[in-house]
C-alpha positions in Angstrom: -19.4 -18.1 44.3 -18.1 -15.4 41.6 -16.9 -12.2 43.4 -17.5 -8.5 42.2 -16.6 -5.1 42.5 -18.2 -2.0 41.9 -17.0 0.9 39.9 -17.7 3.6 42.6 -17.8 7.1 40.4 -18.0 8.7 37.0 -20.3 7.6 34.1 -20.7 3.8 34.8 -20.9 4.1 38.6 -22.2 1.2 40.2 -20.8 -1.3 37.3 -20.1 -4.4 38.9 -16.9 -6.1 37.6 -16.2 -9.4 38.6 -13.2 -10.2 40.4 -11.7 -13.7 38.6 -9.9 -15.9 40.5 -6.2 -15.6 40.0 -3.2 -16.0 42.1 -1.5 -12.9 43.2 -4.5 -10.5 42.2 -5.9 -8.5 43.9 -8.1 -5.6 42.9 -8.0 -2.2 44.6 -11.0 -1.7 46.9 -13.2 1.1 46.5 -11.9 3.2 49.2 -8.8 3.4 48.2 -9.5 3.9 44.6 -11.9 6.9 45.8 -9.0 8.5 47.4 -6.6 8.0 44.6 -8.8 9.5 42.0 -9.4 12.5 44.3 -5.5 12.9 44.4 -6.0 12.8 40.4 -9.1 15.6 40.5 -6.4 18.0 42.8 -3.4 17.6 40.4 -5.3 17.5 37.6 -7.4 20.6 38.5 -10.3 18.2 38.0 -9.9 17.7 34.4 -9.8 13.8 33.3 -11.0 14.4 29.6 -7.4 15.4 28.1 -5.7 12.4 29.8 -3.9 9.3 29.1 -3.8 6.5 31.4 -1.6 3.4 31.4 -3.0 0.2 33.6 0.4 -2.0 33.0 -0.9 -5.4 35.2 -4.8 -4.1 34.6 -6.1 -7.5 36.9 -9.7 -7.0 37.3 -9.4 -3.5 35.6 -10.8 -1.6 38.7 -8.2 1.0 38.0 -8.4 1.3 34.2 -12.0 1.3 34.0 -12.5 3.9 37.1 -10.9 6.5 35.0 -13.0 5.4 31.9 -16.0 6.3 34.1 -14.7 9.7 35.0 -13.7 10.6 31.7 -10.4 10.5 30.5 -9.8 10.1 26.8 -7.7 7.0 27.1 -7.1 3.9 28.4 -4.3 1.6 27.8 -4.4 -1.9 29.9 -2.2 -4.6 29.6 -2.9 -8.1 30.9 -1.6 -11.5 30.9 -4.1 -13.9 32.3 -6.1 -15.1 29.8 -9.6 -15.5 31.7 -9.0 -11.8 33.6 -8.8 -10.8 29.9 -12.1 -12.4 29.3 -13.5 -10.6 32.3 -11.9 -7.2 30.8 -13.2 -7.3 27.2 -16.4 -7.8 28.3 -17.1 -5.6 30.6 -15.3 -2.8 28.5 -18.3 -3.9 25.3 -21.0 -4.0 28.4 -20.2 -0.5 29.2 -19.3 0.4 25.5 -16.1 2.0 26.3 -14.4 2.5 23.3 -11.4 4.7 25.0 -10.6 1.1 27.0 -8.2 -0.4 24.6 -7.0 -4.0 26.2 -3.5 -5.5 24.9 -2.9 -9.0 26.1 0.8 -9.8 27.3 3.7 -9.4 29.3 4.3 -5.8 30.7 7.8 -6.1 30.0 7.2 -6.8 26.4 4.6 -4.4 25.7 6.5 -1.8 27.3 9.1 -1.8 24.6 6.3 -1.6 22.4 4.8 1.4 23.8 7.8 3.7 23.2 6.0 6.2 21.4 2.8 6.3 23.6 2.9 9.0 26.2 0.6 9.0 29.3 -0.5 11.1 31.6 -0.9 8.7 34.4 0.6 5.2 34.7 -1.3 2.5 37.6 1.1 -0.4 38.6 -0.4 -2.8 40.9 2.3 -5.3 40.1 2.4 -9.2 42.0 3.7 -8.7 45.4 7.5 -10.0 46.2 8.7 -10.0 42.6 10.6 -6.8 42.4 9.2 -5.6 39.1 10.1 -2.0 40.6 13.6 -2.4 40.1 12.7 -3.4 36.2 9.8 -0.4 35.9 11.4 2.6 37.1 14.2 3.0 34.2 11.6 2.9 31.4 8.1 4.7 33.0 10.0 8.2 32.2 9.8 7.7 28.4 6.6 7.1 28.9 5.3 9.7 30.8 4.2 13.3 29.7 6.0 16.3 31.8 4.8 16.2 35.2 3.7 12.5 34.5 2.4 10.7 37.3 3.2 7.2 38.4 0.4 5.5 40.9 2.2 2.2 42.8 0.1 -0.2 44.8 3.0 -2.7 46.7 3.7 -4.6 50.2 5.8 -2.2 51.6 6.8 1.7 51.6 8.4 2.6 48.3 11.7 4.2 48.2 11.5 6.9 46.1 13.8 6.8 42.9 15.9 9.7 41.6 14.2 11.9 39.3 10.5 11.3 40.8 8.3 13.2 43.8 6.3 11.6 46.2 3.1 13.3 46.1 0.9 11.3 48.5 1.3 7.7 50.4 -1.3 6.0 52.4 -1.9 2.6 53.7 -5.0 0.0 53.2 -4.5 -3.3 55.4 -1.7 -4.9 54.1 -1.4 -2.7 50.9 1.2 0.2 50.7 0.0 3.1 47.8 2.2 6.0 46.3 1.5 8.3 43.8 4.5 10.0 42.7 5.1 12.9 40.0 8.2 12.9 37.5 10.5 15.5 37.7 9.8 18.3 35.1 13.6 18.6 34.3 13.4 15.0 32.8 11.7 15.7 30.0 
């Protein structure tokens, strides 16, 4: 029985997008996505459409295609599966999102192909128990605008790295999220 998800605000509210099955993913559930993008609306003073977002292990694409829906201008997700890149592309041409632009690959490699992107936002819901932290943290500053903001879903409390704010922390069940800001003197 094929699972789904709903995208729960913005423009394509109510989109289902089905959740593949895949080991290690596991897509963020509405509530918690709801409260992350109202800790975007109060940073971001409520404006989406001047912002960049980077979904580095986009899964189901909950994330990435939530902020389509409320309106940023763009989209970057990057994916390595190849049937959740199925599910991706075509729920991006359902909804006709052309600021949804879908690289398939390994973050690592694509990172050092992003070096001259910038983002406003980056969403890492990495695989649990891999420490992928320890290889993100050093390279997410070059690719973040001042006052960048970095969103982490993980299994535990994050320890936060030199250089960044923690904003806001909650907890879902099992899951641990952060959003923290980059330091302004960084950049």
């Amino acid at each position: 029985m094929k699972k789904y998800i709903r995208i729960v605000a913005g423009q394509y509210r109510r989109t289902p997008i089905e959740v593949i099955e895949a080991e290690g993913l596991r897509p963020t559930p509405d509530r918690v996505r709801e409260t992350l993008f109202n800790w975007l609306s109060y940073f971001w003073g409520g404006e989406f459409s001047n912002k960049r977002v980077l979904d580095l292990f986009a899964g189901s694409g909950a994330l990435g295609f939530e902020a389509a829906s409320r309106g940023v201008a763009h989209v970057q997700m990057v994916e390595q599966h190849p049937k959740a890149l199925v599910a991706l592309r075509a729920v991006r041409d359902k909804l006709g999102a052309d600021m949804v632009r879908i690289h398939a690959g390994d973050a690592k490699v694509v990172l050092d192909r992003l070096e001259a992107a910038r983002f406003d936002v980056i969403f890492l819901d990495p695989p649990f128990g891999q420490d992928w932290l320890d290889f993100l943290w050093p390279k997410l500053g070059d690719l973040l605008e001042p006052h960048g903001l970095v969103y982490i879903e993980a299994e535990k409390p994050i320890i936060m790295p030199t250089g960044y704010s923690l904003l806001r922390q909650d907890r879902a069940g099992a899951v641990h999220y952060h959003l923290f800001q980059i330091a302004a003197l960084q950049k």
